[in-house]
C-alpha positions as CSV (number, residue, x, y, z in Angstrom):
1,X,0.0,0.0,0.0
2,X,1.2,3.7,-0.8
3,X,1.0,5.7,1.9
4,X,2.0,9.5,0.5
5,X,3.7,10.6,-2.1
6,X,4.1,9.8,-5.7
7,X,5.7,6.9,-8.0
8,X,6.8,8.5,-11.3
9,X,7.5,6.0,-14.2
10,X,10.4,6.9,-15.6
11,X,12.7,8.1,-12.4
12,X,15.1,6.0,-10.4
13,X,14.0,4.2,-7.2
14,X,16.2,2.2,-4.5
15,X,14.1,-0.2,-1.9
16,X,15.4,-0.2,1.8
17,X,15.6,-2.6,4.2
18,X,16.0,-1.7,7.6
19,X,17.7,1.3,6.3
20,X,19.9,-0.2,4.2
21,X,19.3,0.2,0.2
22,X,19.1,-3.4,-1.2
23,X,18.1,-2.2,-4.6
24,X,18.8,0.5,-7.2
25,X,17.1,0.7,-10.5
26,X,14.1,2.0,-13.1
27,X,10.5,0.7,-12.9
28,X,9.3,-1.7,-15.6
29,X,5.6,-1.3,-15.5
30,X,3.3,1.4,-13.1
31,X,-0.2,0.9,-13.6
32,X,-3.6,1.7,-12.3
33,X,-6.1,-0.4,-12.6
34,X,-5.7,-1.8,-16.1
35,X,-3.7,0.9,-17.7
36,X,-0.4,1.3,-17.7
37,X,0.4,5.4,-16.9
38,X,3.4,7.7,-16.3
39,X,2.7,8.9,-12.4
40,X,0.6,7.6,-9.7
41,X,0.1,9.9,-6.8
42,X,-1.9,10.3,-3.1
43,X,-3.5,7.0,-1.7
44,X,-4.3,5.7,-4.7
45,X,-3.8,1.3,-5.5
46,X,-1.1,0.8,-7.6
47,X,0.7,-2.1,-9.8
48,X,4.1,-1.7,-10.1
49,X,7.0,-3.7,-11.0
50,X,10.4,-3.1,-10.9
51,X,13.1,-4.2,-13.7
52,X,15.3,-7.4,-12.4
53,X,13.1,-7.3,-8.2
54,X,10.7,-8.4,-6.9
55,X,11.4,-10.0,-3.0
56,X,9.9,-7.4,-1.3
57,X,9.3,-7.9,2.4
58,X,6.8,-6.0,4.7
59,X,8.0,-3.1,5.9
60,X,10.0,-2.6,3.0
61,X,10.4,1.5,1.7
62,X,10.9,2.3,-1.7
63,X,12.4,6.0,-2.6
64,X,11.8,8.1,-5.8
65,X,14.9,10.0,-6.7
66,X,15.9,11.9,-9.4
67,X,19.6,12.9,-10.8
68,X,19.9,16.3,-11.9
69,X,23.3,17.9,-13.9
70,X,23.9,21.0,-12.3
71,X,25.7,23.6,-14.1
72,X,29.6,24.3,-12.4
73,X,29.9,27.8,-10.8
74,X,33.0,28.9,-9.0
């Protein structure tokens, strides 16, 4: 169950276990309901499978993260 927040298709996730990351990598499918989409948000049920994982435990978090290039300044 999703509790807050959002899952975004095509960003980077890691899953923790007892606060230690036991997997980094993309989603291969989000859907609701039926249809497969780009972003589920809020409270709402969810399918989602991640590319090469799928042992999850209770209790396990995943994180949404995304990397960003940042210009150099001195």
């Amino acid at each position: 169950q999703m509790l807050d927040g959002s899952l975004i298709a095509k960003e980077k996730y890691r899953i923790l276990r007892n606060k230690q990351q036991i997997w980094d990598g993309k989603v291969q499918t989000l859907r609701h309901f039926k249809d497969e989409v780009a972003q589920v948000t809020g409270q709402q049920e969810c399918g989602v499978c991640f590319a090469d994982y799928e042992e999850f435990q209770v209790g396990d978090i995943i994180e949404c993260y995304t990397l960003e290039e940042l210009p150099r300044s001195l």
